[in-house]
C-alpha positions in Angstrom: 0.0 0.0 0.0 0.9 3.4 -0.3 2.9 5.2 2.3 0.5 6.4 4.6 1.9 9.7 5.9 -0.7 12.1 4.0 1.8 14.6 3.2 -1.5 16.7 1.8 -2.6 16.8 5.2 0.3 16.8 7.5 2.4 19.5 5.2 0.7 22.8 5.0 2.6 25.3 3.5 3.1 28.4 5.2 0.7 29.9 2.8 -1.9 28.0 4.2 -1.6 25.6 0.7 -1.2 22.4 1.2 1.7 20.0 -0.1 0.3 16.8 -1.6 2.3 14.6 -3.9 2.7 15.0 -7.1 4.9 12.0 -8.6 4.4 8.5 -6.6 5.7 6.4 -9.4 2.5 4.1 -9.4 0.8 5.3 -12.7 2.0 5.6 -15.9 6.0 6.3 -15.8 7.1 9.9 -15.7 9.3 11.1 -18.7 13.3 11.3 -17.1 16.2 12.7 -19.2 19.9 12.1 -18.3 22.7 14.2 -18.4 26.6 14.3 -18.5 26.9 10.5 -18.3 24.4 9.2 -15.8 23.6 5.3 -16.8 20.0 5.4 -16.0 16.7 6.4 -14.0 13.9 4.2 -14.5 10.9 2.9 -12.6 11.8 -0.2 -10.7 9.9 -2.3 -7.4 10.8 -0.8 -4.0 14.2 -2.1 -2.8 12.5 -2.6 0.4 8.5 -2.5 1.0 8.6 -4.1 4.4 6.2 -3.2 7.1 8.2 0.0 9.0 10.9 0.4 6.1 10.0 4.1 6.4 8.0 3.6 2.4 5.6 1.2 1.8 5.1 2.0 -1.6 5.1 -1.0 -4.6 7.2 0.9 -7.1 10.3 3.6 -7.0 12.3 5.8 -9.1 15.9 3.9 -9.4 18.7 6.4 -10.1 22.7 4.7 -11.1 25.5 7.1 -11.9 28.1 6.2 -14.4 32.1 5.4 -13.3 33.0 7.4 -16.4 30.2 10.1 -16.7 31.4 13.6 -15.2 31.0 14.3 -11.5 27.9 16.6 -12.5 25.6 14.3 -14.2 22.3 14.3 -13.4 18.5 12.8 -13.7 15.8 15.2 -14.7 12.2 14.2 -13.3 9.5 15.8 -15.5 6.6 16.1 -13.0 3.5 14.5 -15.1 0.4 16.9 -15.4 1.1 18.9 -12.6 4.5 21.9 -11.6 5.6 22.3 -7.9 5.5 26.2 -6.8 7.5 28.2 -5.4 5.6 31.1 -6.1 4.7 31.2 -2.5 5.6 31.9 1.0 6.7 28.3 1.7 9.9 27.4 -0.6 10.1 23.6 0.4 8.8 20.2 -0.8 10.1 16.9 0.6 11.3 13.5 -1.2 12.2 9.9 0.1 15.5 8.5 -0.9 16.7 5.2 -0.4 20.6 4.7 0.3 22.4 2.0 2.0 25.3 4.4 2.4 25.3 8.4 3.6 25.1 10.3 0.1 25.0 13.9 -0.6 22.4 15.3 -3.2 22.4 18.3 -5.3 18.9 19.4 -6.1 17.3 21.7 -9.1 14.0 23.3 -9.6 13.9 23.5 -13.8 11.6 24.0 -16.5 10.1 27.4 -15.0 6.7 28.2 -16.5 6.8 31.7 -15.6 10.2 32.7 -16.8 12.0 31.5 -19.9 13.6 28.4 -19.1 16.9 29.1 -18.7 20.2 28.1 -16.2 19.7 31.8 -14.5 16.1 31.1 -13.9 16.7 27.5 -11.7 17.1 26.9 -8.3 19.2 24.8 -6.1 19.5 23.2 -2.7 21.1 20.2 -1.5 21.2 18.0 1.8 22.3 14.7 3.1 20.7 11.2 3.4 22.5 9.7 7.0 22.3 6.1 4.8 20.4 3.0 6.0 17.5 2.9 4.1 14.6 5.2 3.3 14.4 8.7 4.7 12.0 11.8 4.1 14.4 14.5 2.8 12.8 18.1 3.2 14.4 20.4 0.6 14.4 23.7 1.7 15.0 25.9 -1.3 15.6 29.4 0.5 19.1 28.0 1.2 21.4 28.1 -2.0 23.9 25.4 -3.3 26.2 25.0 -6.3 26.3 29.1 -6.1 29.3 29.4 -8.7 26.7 28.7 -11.2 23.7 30.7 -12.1 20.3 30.1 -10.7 18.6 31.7 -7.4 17.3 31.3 -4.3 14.9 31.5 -3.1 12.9 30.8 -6.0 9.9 32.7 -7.0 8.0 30.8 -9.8 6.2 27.3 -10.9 8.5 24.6 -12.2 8.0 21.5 -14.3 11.1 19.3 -13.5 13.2 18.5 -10.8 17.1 17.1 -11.5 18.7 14.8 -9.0 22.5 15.0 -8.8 24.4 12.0 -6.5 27.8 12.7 -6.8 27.1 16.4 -5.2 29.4 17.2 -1.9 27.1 18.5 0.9 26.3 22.0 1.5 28.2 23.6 -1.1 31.6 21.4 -1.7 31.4 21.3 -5.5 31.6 17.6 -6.5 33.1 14.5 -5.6 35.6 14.2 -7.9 37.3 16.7 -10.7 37.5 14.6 -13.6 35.0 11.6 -14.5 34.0 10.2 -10.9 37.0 7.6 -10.4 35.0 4.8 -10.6 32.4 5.8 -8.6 28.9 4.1 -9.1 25.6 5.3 -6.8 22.5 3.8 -6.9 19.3 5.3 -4.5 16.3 5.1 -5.2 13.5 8.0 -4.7 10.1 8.4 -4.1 7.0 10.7 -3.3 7.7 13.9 -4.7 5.5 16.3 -2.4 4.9 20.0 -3.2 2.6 22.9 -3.1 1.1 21.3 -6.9 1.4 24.5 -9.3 -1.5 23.0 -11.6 -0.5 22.6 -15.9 0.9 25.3 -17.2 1.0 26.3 -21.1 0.8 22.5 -21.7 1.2 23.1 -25.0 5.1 24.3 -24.3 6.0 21.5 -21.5 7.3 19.3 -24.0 5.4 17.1 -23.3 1.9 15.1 -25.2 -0.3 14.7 -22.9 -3.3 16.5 -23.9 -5.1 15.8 -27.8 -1.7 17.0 -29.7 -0.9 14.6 -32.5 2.4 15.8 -31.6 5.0 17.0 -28.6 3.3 20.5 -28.0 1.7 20.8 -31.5 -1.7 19.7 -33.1 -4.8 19.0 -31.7 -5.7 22.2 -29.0 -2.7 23.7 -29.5 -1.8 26.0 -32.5 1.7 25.4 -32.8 2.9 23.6 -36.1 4.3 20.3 -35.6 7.9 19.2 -36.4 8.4 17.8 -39.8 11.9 15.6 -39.0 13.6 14.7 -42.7 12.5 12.0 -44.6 15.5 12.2 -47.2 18.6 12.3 -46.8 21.2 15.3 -47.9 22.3 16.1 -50.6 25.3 13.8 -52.1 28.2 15.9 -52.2 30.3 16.2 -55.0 33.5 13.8 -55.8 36.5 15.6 -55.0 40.5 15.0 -55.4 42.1 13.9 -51.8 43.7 17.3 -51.7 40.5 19.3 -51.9 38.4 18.4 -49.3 38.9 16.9 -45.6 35.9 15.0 -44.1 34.6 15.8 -40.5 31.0 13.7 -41.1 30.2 12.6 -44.0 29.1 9.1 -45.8 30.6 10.4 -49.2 33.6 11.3 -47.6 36.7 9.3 -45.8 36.4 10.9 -42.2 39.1 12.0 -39.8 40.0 9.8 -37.6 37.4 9.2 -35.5 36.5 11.0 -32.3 33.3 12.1 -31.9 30.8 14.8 -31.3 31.1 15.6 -27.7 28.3 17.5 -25.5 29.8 20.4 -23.4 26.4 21.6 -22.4 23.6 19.1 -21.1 21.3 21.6 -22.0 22.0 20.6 -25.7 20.6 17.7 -26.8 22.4 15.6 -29.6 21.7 12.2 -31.1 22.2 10.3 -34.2 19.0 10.2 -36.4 18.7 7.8 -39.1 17.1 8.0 -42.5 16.7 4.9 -44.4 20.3 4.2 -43.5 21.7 7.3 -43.5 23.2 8.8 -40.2 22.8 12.7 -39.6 23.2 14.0 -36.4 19.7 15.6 -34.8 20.8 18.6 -32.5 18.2 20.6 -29.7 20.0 23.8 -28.2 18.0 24.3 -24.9 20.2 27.4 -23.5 21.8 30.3 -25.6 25.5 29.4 -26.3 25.1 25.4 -26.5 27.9 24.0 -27.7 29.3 20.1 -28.4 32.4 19.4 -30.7 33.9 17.1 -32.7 37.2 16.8 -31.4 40.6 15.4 -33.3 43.1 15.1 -30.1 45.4 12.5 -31.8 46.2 14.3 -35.3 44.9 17.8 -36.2 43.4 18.7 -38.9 45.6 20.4 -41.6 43.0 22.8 -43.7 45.7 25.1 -44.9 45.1 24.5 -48.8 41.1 24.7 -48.1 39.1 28.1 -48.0 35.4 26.9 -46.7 33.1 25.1 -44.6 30.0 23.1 -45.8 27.4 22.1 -44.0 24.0 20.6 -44.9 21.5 21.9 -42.4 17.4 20.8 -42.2 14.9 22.7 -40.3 11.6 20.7 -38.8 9.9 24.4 -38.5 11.0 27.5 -38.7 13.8 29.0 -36.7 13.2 32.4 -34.5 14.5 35.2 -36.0 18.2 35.9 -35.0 19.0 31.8 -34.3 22.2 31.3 -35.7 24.3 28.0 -36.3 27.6 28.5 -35.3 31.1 26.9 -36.0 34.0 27.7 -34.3 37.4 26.5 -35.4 40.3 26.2 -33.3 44.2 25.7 -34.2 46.5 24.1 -31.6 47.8 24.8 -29.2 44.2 26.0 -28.2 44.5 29.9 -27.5 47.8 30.5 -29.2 47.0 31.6 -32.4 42.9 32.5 -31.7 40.0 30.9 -33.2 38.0 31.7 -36.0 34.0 32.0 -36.1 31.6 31.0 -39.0 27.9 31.6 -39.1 25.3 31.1 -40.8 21.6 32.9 -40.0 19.2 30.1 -39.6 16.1 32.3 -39.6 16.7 32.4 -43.3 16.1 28.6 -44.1 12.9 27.2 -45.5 11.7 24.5 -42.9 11.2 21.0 -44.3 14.0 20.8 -46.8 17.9 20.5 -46.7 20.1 23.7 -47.2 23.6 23.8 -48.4 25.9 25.6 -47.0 29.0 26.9 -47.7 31.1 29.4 -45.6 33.9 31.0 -46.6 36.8 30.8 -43.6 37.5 34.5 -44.6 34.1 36.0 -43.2 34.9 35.0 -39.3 36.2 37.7 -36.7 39.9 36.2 -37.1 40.0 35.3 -40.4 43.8 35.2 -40.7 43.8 32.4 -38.7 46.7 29.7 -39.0 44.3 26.4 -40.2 47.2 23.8 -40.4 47.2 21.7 -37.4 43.2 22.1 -36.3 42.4 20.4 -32.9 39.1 20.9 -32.6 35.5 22.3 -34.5 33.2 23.5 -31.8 29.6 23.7 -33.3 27.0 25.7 -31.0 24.2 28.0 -30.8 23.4 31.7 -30.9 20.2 33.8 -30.3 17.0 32.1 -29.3 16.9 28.3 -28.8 14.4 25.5 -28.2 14.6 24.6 -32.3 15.7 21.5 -33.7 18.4 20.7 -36.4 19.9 18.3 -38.5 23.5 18.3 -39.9 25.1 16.3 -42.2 28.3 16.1 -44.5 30.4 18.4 -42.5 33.5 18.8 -44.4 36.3 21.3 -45.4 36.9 22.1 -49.4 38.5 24.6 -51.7 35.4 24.8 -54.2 37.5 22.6 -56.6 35.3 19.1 -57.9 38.1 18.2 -60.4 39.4 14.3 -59.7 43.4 14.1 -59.1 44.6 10.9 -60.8 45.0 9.1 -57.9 41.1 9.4 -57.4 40.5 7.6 -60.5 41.7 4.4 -58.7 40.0 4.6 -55.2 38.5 2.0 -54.1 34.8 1.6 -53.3 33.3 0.4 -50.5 29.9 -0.8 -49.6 28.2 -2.4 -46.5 25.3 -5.0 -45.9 22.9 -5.1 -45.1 22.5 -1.9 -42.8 20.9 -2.4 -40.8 21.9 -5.2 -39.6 20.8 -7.8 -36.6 23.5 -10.1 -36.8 26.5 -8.9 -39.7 27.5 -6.9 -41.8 29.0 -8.0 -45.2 31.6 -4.9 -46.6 32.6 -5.3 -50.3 35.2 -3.5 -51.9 35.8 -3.1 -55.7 40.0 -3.9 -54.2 41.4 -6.1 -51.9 40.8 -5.2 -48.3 43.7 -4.7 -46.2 42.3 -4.0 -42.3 39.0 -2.8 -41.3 38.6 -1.3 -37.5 35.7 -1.3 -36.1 34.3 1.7 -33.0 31.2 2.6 -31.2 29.9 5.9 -31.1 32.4 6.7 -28.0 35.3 6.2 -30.5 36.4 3.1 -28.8 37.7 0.3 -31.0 35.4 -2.7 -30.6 36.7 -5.2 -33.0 39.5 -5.2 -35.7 40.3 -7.5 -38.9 42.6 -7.9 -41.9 40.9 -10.4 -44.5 43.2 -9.7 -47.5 40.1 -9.9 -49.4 37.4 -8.3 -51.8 35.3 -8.7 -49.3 34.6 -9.8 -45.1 32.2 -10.0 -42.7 31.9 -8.2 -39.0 30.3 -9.9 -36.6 27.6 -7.9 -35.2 26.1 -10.5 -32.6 27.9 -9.8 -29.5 27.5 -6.1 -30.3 24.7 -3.8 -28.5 22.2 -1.8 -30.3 23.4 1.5 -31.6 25.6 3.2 -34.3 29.0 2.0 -35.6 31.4 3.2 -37.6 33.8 1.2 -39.4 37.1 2.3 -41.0 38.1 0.7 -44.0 41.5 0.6 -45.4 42.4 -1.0 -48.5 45.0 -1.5 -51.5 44.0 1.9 -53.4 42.2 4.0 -50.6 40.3 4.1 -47.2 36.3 4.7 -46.1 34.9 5.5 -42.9 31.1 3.8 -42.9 28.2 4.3 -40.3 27.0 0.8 -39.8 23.7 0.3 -37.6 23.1 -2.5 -35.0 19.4 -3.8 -34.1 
């Protein structure tokens, strides 16, 4: 049975409204997003039900941190149908945790309904759980944590999410660890989120569909047009001579060697998306500023014969006026010889349809900049946010198509089938040398040298996800993006 404490009775707040609770994890299961590493929060059975346990309830909210996520990763809670206020005299709610060892918690009010929803516009508390089972945590949010970073206390509006961060160090000690967490790995467990209840709030911008939208916040009683994600894929670029181009993402291309598109921001939201196939990456800039990057810390990236940036760039709806996309391109040593910055205005685009672009490197603020030994391509946002984008074939050229003759002689490559649930069969139009296989974290997985036209990766023992296998053989090399089931 529930836990019978009747918080809605038993907690008034001091405005005389009283505190009931809003997310009991019995009903349908709340919508959770993870950040900076954190391995997963999901609804699970109560680690311990028993008669006097302190929470009688049949099913909990399981968090477990990541041994190589960053010390600051963190579960966000998205409270279903309802917002916890702080727009009142009383500035506290309360939350059972479960721990069989003393842990310190980080706490944030997001998703503010009255004020944009921004880092500034959070609040944060923390406290400490003494360990040995379940305890009733009262979060008092007139006292301030994490205060190097933005957000305020006490907080003065309705919000729709709540983030939970484990590896915090009680009151205000920063985190456990620097770097990664050192092999650290928490699990709790939490329950009974109690609050004054704020009521729904512009449910058609919570993100969430939970009213008659045929669509997140679009369709149905609310006005706002829904996304239209692309159906095709972009535009094949042209063939081009070794010497004109170098490949950051592309299938058309041979990519760099392989490292990754790295969040620097949890409040932007990249994933692979995949069209029929083909891989783009689907980005979400939630704060102004977002950035991720694709980083090349083994071998830089020598651009010096090459004069512009392409990009191919798709829309769902239509960008707020201002929104720009961003690429920022550094030269090691990082800071020695500046950084250059490209734009392009994506107010301009027509939604629904993939936009080339090309960008000179001589329009940026430092355009003198030395390009030969390029560590890193930071790709963010500017202006308004809360759009989504797609990017594809992200490359470096010199505007020249013509083949050199060593192009003629390339070798071609080809996977199947791709998807796969068990292999994949490459084929090559030459003998293949080595083919190195890596997961979307850039670690190498599985590695093989047939000395043949064509060879097989086993797939079986893989997990789901995306791949990316690089291919050399006798007259040239491919990176592919190859897709597990």
């Amino acid at each position: 049975m529930k836990k019978i404490t009747l918080i809605m009775c038993l907690f008034l707040s001091f405005s005389g409204i009283a505190q009931v609770t809003l997310e009991g994890f019995e009903g349908t299961a709340p919508t959770t997003n993870l950040f900076a590493g954190f391995t997963s929060a999901t609804v699970v059975a109560n680690p311990d039900a028993a008669v006097g346990s302190g929470n009688e309830s049949a099913n909990v909210l399981e968090l477990v941190t990541s041994a190589t996520g960053d010390a600051w990763q963190a579960a966000e809670l998205v409270i279903q149908n309802n917002t916890i206020d702080m727009n009142t005299s009383d500035k506290t709610m309360t939350v059972d945790i479960y721990s069989v060892a003393a842990v310190d918690y980080l706490f944030k009010l997001v998703k503010p309904v009255i004020e944009t929803d921004v880092p500034a516009n959070w609040s944060k508390t923390s406290i400490s759980h003494p360990g040995n089972g379940w305890a009733t945590l009262t979060l008092d949010f007139n006292v301030a944590a994490d205060t190097g970073q933005p957000g305020y206390n006490p907080p003065n509006d309705k919000f729709g999410g709540i983030e939970f961060y484990p590896l915090y160090i009680y009151p205000n000690e920063g985190w456990n660890t620097g770097e990664g967490t050192n092999g650290i790995v928490t699990t709790t467990y939490v329950d009974n989120i109690v609050a004054i209840p704020g009521g729904v709030v512009e449910t058609c911008s919570d993100g969430i569909q939970n009213q008659d939208e045929t669509g997140v916040d679009c369709g149905g009683v609310c006005g706002n047009v829904c996304a239209i994600p692309p159906s095709v894929a972009a535009p094949t670029p042209p063939e081009r001579a070794t010497e004109n181009h170098v490949s950051m993402y592309s299938d058309s291309y041979t990519d760099q060697t392989i490292s990754g598109f790295t969040v620097y921001d949890t409040a932007h939201q990249v994933a692979d998306y995949d069209i029929s196939g083909n891989v783009c990456v689907e980005s979400t800039p939630n704060a102004p500023g977002n950035a991720f990057a694709y980083e090349y810390f083994d071998n830089g990236m020598n651009l010096t014969n090459l004069t512009t940036m392409h990009v191919d760039l798709y829309l769902e709806n239509a960008a707020p006026e201002g929104a720009l996309w961003q690429a920022k391109i550094l030269q090691s040593p990082v800071g020695e010889a500046g950084d250059n910055i490209i734009s392009v205005d994506l107010s301009l685009l027509t939604p629904g349809t993939w936009y080339q672009a090309d960008v000179a490197f001589n329009t940026g603020p430092n355009a003198s900049l030395t390009v030969d030994n390029v560590e890193m391509v930071q790709i963010f946002a500017a202006g308004p946010i809360g759009y989504t984008i797609y990017m594809d074939n992200i490359y470096f050229h010199n505007n020249d198509t013509s083949l050199g003759t060593t192009d003629l002689e390339v070798s071609k490559f080809s996977a199947y089938p791709n998807p796969t649930n068990d292999k994949w069969t490459i084929s090559s139009t030459s003998e293949i040398s080595n083919i190195s296989l890596f997961d979307i974290l850039g670690k190498q997985v599985q590695s093989l040298s047939p000395n043949n036209n064509e060879a097989s990766i086993d797939a079986s023992s893989l997990g789901t996800g995306i791949y990316f296998a690089k291919i050399q053989g006798v007259n040239g090399s491919k990176t592919l993006k190859l897709i597990k089931q």
